[in-house]
VOFIMI-554399 format. One line per 2 residues: number of its first residue (from 1); their letters; for each residue z, x, y of N, C-alpha, C. Coordinates in pm, 1 decimal. Each point is the difference from the previous one (the first is absolute). Layout:
BEGIN
NUM	A	Z,X,Y,Z,X,Y,Z,X,Y | ...
***
This chain:
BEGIN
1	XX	4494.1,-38.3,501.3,-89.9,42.6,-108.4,62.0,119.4,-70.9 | 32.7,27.8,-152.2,25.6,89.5,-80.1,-72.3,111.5,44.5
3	XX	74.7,101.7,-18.1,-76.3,142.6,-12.4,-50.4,-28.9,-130.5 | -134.2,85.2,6.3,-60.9,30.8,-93.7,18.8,124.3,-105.2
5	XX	91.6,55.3,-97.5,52.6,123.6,-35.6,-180.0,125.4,-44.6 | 13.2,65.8,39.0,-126.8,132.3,-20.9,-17.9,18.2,-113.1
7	XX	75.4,-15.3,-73.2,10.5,21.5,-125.9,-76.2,-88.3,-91.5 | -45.8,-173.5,63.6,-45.8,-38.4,-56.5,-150.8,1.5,-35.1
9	XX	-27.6,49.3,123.5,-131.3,38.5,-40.3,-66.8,138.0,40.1 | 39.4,98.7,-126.0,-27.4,115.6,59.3,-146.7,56.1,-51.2
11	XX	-96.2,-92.7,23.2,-138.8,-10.2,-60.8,-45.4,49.2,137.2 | 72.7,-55.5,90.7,-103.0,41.8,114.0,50.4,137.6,138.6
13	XX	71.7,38.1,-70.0,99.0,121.1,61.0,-31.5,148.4,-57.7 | 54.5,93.9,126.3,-21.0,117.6,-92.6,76.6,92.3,65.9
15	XX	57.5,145.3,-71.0,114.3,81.8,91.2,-65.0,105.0,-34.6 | 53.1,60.8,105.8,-19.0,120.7,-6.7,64.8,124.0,73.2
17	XX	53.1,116.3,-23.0,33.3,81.3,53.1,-16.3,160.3,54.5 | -44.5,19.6,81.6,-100.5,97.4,43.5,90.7,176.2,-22.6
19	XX	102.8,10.8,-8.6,97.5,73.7,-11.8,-35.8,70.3,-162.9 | -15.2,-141.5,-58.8,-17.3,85.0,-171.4,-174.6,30.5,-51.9
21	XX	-31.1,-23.3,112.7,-204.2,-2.5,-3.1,17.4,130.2,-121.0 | -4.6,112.4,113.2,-15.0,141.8,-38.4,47.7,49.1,-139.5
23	XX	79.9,-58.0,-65.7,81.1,47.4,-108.5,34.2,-75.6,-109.0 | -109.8,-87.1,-5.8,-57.7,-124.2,-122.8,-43.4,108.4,-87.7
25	XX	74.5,-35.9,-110.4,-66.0,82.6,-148.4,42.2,-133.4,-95.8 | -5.4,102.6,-139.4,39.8,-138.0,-92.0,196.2,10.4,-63.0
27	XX	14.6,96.6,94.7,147.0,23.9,-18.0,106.0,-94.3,99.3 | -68.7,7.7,93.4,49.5,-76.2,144.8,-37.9,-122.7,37.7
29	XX	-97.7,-34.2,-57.0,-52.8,-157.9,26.8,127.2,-71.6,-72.0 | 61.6,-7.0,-98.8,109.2,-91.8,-35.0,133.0,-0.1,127.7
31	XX	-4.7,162.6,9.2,109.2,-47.5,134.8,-80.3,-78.5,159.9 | -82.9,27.4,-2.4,-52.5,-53.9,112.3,-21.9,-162.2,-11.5
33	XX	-40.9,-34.5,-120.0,11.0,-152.9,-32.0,118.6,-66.4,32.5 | 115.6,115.6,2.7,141.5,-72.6,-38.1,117.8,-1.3,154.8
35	XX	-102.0,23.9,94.2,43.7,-16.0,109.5,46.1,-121.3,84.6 | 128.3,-19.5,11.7,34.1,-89.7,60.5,-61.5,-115.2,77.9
37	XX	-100.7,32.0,106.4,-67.5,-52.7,83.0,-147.1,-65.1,-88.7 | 8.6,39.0,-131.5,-145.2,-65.9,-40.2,79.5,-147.3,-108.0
39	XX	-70.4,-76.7,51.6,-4.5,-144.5,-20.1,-14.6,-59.6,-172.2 | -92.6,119.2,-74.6,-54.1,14.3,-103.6,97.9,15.0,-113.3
41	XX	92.5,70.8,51.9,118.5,48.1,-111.8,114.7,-55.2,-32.8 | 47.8,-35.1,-134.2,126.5,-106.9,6.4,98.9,103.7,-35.9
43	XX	70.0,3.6,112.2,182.0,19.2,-54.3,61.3,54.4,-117.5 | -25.0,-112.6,-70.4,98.6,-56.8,-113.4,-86.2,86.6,-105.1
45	XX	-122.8,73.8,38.6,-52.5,56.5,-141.0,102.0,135.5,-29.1 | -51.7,42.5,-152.3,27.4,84.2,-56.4,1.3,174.5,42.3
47	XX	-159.7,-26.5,42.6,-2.9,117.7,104.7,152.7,34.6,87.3 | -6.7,-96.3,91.4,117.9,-5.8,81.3,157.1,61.9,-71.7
49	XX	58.1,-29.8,-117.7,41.2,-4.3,-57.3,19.7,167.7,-85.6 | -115.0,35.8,-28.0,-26.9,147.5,-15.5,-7.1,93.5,104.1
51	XX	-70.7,-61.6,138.5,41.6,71.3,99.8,120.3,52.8,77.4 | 114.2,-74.4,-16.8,109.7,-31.3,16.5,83.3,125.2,-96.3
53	XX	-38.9,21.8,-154.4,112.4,2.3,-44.2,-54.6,176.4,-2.7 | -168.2,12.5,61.9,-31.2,124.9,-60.3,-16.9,48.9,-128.2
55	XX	-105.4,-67.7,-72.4,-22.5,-21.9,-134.0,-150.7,35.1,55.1 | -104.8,82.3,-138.8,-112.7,-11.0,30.7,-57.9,-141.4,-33.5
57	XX	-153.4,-35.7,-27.0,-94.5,-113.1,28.6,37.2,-17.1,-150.3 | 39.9,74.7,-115.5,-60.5,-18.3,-152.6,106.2,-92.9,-38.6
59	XX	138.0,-9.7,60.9,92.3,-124.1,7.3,-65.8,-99.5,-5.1 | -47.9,-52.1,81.9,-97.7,-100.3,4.8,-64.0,-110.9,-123.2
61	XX	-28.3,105.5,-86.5,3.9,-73.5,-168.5,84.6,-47.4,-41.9 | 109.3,65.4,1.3,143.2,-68.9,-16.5,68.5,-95.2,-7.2
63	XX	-45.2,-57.0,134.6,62.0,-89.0,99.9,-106.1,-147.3,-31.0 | 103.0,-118.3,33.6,-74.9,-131.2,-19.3,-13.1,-58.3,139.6
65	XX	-139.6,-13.2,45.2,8.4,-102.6,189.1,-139.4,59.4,15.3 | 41.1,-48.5,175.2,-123.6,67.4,59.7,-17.6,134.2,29.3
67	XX	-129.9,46.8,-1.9,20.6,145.4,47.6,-171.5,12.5,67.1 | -27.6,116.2,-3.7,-85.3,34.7,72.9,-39.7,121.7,-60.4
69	XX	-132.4,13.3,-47.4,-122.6,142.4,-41.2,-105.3,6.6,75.3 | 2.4,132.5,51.3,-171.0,26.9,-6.5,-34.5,20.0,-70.2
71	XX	-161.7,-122.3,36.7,-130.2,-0.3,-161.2,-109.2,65.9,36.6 | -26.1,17.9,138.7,-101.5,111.7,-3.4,-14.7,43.4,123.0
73	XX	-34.5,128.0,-3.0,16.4,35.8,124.9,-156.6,142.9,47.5 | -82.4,-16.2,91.7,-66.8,47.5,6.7,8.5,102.0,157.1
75	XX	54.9,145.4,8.9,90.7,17.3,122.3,-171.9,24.5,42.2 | 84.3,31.9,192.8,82.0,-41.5,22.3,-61.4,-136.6,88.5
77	XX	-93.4,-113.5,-47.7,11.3,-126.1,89.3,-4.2,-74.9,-117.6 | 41.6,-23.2,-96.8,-7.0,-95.9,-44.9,129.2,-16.4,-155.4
79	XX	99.8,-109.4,24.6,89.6,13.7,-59.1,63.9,-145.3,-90.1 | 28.9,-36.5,-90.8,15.6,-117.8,-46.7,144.4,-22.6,-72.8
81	XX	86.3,-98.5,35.7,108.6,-29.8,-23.1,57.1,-101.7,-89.0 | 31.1,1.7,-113.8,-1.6,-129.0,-77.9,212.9,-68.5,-8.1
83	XX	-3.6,-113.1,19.3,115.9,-43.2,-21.3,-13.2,-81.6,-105.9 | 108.4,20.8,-38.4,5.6,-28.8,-180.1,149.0,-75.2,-56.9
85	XX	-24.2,-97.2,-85.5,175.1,-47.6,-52.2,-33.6,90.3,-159.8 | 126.4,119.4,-9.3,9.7,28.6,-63.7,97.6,-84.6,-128.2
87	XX	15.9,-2.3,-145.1,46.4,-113.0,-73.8,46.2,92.4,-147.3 | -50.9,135.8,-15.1,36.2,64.8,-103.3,-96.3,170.9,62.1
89	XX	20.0,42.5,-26.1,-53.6,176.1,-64.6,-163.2,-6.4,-26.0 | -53.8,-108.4,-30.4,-121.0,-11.8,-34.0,-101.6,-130.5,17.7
91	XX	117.3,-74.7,118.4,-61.2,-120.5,5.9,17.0,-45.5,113.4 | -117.4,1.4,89.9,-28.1,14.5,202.0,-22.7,-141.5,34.9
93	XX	9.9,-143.3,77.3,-41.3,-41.0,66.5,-95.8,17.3,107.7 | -100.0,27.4,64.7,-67.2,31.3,115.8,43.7,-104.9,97.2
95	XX	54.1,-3.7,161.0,6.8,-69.0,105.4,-76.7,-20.7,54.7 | -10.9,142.6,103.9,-101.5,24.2,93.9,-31.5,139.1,18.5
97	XX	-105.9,22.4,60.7,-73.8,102.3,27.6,5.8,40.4,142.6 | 2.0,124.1,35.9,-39.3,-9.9,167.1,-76.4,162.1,-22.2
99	XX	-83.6,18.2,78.8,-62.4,119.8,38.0,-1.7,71.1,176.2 | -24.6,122.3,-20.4,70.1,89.8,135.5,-125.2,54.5,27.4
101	XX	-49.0,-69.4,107.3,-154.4,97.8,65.8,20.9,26.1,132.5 | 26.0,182.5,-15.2,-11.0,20.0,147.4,160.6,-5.8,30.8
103	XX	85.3,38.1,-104.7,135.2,-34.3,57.5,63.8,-147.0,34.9 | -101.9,-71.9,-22.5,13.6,-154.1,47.3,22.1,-77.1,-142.1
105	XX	126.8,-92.8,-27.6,15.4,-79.0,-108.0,-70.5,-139.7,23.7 | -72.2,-50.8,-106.2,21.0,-157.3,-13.6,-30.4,-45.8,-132.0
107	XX	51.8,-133.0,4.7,-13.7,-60.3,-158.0,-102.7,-53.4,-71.8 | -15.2,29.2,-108.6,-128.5,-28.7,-50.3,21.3,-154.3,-4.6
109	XX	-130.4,-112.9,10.9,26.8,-91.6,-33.2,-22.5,-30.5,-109.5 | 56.3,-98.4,-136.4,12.6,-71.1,-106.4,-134.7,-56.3,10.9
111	XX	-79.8,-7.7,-170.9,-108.8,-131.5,-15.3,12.0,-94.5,70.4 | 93.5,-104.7,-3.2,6.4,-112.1,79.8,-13.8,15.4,80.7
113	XX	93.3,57.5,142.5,-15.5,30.0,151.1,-137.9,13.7,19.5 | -123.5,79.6,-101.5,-120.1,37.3,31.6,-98.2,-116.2,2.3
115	XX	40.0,-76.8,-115.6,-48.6,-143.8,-53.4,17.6,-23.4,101.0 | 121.1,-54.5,48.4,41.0,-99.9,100.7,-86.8,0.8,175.2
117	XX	16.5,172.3,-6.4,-91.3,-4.1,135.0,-101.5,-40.8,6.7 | -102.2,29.4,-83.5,-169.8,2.6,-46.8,16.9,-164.7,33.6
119	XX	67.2,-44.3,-111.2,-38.1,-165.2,11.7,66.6,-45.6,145.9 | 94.8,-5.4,54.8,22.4,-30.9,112.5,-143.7,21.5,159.5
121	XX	-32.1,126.3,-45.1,-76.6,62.5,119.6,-146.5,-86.4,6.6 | -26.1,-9.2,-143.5,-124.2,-29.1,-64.2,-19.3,-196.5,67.8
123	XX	133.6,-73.5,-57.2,26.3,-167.4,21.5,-11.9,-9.4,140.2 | 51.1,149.4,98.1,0.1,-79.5,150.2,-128.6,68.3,28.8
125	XX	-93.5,91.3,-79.0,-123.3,-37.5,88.8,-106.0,-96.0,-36.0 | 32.5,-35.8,-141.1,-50.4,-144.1,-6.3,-28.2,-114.2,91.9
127	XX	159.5,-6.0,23.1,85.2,-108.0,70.4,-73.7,-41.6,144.4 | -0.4,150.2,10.0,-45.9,2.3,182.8,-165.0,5.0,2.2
129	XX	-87.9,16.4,-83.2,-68.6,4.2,-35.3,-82.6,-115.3,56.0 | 108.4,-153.5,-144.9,1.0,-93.3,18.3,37.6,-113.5,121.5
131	XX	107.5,81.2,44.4,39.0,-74.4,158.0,-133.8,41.7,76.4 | -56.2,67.0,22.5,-128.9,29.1,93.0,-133.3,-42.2,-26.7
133	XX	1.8,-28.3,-121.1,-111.8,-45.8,-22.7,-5.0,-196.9,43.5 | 156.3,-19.7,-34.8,-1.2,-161.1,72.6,3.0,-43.8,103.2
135	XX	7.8,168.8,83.3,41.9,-67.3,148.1,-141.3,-19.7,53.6 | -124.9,55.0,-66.0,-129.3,-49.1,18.9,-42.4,-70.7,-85.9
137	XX	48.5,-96.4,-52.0,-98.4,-117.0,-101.2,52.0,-126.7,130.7 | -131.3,-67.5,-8.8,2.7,-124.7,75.0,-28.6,-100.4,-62.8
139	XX	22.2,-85.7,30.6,-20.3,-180.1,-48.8,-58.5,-126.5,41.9 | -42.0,-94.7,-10.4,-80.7,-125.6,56.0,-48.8,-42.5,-108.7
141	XX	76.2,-134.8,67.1,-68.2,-126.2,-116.0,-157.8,6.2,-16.7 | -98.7,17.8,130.4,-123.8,-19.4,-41.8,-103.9,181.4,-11.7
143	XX	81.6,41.6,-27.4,-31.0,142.7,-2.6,67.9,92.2,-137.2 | 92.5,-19.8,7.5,36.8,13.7,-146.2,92.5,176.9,51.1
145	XX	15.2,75.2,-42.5,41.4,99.0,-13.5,-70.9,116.2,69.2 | 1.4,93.0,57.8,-49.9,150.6,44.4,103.3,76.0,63.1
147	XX	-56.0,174.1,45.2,31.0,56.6,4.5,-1.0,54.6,190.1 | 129.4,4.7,74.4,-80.9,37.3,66.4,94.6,129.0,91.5
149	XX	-121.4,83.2,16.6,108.9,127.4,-9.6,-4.1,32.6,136.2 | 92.8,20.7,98.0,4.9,32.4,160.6,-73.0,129.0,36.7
151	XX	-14.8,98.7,-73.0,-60.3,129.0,28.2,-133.1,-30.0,1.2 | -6.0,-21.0,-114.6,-174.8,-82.3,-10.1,-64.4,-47.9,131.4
153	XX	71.9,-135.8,33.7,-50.8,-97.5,144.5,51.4,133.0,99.0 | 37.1,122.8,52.6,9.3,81.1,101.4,-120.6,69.7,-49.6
155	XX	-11.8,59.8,-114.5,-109.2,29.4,44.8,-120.4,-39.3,13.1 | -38.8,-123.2,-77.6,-142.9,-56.5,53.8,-2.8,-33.5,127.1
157	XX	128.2,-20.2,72.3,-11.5,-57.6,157.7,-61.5,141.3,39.3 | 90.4,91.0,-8.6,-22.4,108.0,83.8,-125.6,91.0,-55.9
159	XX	-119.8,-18.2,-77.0,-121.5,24.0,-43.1,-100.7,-53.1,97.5 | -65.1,64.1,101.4,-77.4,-22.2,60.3,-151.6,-105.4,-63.6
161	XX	-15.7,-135.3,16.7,-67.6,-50.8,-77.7,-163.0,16.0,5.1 | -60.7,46.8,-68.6,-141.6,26.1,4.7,-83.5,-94.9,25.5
163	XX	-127.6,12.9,113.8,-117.2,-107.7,-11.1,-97.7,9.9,-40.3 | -8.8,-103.2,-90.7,-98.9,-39.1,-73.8,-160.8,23.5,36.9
165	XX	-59.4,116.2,-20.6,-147.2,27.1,92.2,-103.3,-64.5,-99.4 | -117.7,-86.5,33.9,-116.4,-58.4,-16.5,-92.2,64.0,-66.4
167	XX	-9.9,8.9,-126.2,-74.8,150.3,-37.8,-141.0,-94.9,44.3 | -125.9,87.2,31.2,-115.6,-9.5,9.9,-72.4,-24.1,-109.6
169	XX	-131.3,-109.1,60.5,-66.1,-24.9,-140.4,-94.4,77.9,-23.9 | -46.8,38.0,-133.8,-75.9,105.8,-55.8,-158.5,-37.3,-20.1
171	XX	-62.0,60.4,22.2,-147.4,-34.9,-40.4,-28.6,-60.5,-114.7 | 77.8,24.9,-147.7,-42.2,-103.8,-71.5,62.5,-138.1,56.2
173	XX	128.8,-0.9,70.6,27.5,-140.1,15.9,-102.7,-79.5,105.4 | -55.0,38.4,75.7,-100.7,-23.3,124.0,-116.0,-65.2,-59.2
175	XX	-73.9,99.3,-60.5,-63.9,-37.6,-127.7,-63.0,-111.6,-64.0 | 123.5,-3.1,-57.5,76.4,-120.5,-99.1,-33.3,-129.8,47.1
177	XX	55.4,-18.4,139.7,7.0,-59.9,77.3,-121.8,-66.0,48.8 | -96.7,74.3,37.8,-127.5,-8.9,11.8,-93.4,-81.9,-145.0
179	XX	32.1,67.5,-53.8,-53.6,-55.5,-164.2,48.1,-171.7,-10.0 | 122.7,30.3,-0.5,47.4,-147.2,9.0,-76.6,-92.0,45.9
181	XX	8.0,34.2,144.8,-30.0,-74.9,95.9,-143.2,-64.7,-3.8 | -73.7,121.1,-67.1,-143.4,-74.4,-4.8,-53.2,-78.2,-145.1
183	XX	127.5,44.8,-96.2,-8.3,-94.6,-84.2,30.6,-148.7,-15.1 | 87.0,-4.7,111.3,16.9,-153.3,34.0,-103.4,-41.0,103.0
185	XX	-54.6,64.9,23.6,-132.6,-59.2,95.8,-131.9,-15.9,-64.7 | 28.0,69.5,-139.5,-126.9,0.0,-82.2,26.6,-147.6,-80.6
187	XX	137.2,-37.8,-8.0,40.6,-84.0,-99.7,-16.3,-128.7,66.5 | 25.0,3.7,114.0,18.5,-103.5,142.6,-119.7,-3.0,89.2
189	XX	-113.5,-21.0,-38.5,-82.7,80.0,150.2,24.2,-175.1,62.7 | -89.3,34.0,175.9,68.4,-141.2,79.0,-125.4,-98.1,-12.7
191	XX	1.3,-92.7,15.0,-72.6,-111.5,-21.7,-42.9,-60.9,149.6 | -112.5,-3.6,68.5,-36.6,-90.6,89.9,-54.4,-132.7,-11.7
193	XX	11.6,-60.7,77.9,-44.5,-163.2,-15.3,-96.1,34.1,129.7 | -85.3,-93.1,-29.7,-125.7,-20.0,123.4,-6.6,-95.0,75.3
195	XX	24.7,-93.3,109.3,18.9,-104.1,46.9,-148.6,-40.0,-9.1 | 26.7,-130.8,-68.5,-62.3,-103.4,-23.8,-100.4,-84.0,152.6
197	XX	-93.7,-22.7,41.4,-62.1,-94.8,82.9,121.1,-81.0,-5.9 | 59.4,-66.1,122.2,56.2,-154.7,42.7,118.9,36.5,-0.7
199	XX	86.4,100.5,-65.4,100.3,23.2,-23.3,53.1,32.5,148.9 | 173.2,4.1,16.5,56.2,31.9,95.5,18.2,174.7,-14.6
201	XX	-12.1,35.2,93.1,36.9,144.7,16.1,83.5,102.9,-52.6 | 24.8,90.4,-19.4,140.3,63.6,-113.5,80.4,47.3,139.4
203	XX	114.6,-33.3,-30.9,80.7,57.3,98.5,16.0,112.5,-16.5 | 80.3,63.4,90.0,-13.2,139.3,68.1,89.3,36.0,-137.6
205	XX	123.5,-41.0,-7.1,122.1,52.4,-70.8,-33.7,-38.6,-114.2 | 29.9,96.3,-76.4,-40.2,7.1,-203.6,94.7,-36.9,-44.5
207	XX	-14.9,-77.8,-128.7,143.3,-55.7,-87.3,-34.8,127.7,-105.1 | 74.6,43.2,-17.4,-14.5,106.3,-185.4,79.7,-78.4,-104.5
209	XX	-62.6,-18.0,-110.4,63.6,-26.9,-95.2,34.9,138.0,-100.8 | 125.4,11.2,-40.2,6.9,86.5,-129.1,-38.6,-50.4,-148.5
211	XX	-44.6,64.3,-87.8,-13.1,-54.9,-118.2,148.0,32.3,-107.4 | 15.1,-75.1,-87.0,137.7,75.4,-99.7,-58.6,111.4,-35.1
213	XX	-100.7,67.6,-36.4,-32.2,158.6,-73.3,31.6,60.0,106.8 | -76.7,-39.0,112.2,-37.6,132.4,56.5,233.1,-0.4,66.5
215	XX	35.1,-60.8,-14.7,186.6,-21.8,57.0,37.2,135.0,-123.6 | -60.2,-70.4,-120.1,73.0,83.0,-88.7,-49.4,135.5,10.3
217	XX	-87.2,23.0,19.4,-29.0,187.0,-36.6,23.3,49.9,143.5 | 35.7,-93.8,115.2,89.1,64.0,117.1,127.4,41.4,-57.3
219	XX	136.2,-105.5,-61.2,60.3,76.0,-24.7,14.4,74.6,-114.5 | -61.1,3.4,-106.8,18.6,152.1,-78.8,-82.1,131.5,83.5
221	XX	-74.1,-77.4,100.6,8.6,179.6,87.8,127.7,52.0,22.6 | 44.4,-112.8,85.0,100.5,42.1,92.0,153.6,53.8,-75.1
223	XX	-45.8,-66.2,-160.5,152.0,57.9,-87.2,-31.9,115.3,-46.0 | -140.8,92.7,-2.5,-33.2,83.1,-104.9,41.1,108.6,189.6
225	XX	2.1,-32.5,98.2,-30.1,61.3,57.7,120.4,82.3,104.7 | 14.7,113.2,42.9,163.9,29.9,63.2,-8.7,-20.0,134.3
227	XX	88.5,54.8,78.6,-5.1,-58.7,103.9,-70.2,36.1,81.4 | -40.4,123.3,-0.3,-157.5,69.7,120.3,-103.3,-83.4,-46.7
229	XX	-13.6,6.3,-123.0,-157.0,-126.9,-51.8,15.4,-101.5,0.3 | 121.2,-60.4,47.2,26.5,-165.1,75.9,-46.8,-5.6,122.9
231	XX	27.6,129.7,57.5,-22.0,-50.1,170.3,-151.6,29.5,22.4 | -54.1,115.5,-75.4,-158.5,49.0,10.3,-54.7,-132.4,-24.6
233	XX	41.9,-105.8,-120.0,-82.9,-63.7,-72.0,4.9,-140.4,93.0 | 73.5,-36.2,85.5,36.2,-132.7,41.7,-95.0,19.6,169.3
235	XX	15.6,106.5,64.8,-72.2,63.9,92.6,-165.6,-4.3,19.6 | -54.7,33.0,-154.7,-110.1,-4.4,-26.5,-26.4,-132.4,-51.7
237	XX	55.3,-38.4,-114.5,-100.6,-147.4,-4.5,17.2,-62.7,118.2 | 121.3,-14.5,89.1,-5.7,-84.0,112.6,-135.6,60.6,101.3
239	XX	12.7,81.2,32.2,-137.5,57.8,73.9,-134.1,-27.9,-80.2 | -7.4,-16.6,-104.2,-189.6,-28.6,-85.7,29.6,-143.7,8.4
241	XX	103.7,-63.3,-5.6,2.3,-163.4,14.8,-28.5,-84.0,137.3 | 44.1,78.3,93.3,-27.0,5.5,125.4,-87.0,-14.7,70.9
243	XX	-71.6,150.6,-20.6,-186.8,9.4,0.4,-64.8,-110.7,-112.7 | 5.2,-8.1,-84.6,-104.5,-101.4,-48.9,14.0,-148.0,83.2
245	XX	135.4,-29.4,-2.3,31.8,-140.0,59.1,-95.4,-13.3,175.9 | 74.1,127.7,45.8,-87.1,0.0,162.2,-145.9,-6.2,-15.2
247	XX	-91.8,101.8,-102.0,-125.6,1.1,-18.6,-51.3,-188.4,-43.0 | 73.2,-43.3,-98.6,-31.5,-116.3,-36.7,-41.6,-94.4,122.1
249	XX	91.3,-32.6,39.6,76.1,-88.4,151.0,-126.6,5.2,65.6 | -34.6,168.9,18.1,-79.6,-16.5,135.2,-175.6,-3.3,-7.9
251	XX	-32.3,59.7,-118.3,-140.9,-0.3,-51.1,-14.6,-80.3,-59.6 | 68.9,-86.1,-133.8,-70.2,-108.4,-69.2,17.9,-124.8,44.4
253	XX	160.8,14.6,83.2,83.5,-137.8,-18.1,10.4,-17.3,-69.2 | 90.4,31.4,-144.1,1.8,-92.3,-121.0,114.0,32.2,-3.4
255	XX	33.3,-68.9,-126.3,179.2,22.5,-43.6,-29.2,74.6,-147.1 | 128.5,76.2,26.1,12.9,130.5,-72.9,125.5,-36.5,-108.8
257	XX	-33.1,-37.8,-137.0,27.5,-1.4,-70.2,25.3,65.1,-124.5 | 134.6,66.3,-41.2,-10.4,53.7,-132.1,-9.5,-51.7,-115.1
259	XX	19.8,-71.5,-43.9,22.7,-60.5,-115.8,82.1,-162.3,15.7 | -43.4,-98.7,-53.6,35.1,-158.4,-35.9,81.7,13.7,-107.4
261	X	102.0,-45.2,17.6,110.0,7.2,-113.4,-66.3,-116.8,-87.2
***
């Protein structure tokens, strides 16, 4: 595998030298930029070139290439370095930028590089976003599509499940109940037969017939009604149906009839 040269990406690097901390002004930051060991500085510039021959910085106009100015400098933490293709006396290219905080160099990054991150950072949390959200979608032909998320099913397992308590019935429902009850007895009262001279005897055991009304306003009780006034209500007519049937049986002998469809 190729080495990778430092140089190519010096977006994510930074130098620094602790020796020239103390004695950063705006006189000395160009020599301190121009130190061998920093990664930042090319060679081949002009600077270099003036440094060499012992010429002051105002050469610099002069001269056609690269070079290097400070553009602003705010002592002593904060310092800014511009590299530049010079082309005439009055006419600059801009390269790059780097700034010095804290004695510490690094390069400014370019529009693009900034573009480039944002949208990069931005697409993979989309991305992953999207990978996670599919790793819970489910499928079936007779079910069609849902969602189903593993944290979810841990914790309803692990939710202690509540029981369901019987609320008690209330005096108006009791009531109610009562009312009912004797309205179908007002609507229904029972019918005796009298045995006839010659006739055979009534047997012991009663046939009941239901009528269709009195079927029907059983069940719109029982739909208007919840579940404590189901059990109150089925309890009680069975007990008043009971007693009349036994009373019938044993005092008239007759058969106890509600209603002839």
């Amino acid at each position: 595998m190729a080495a990778v040269d430092i140089r190519d990406n010096l977006l994510g690097i930074s130098w620094v030298d602790s020796s020239w901390i103390p004695i950063l002004n705006n006189g000395s930051v160009l020599d301190y930029f121009s130190e061998r060991s920093n990664p930042f500085y090319d060679r081949t510039c002009n600077n270099e070139v003036v440094k060499m021959q012992r010429m002051t910085l105002d050469h610099l106009n002069q001269m056609v290439g690269v070079e290097y100015i400070l553009l602003h400098a705010q002592e002593p933490i904060l310092f800014i370095i511009r590299k530049q293709q010079r082309q005439s006396p009055t006419q600059v290219i801009p390269l790059a930028d780097y700034y010095i905080i804290a004695g510490v160099i690094y390069q400014a990054p370019d529009l693009g590089s900034v573009i480039n991150s944002r949208v990069l950072t931005a697409v993979h949390g989309i991305q992953s976003a999207f990978e996670e959200a599919m790793s819970y979608c489910r499928y079936h032909p007779s079910k069609g599509y849902w969602w189903h998320f593993k944290d979810q099913e841990e914790r309803e397992k692990a939710k202690p499940k509540a029981k369901k308590k019987e609320e008690p019935s209330s005096i108006f429902q009791r009531q109610r109940v009562d009312a009912l009850l004797l309205d179908l007895r007002q609507k229904f009262p029972p019918r005796f037969v009298q045995q006839k001279p010659g006739e055979k005897p009534i047997p012991e055991k009663l046939e009941v017939i239901h009528c269709k009304e009195m079927t029907i306003g059983l069940v719109l009780f029982f739909h208007w009604s919840n579940g404590a006034i189901l059990k109150i209500a089925c309890f009680l007519f069975t007990t008043v149906t009971c007693f009349l049937i036994v009373n019938c049986s044993k005092q008239e002998k007759g058969l106890y009839i509600a209603n002839k469809m």
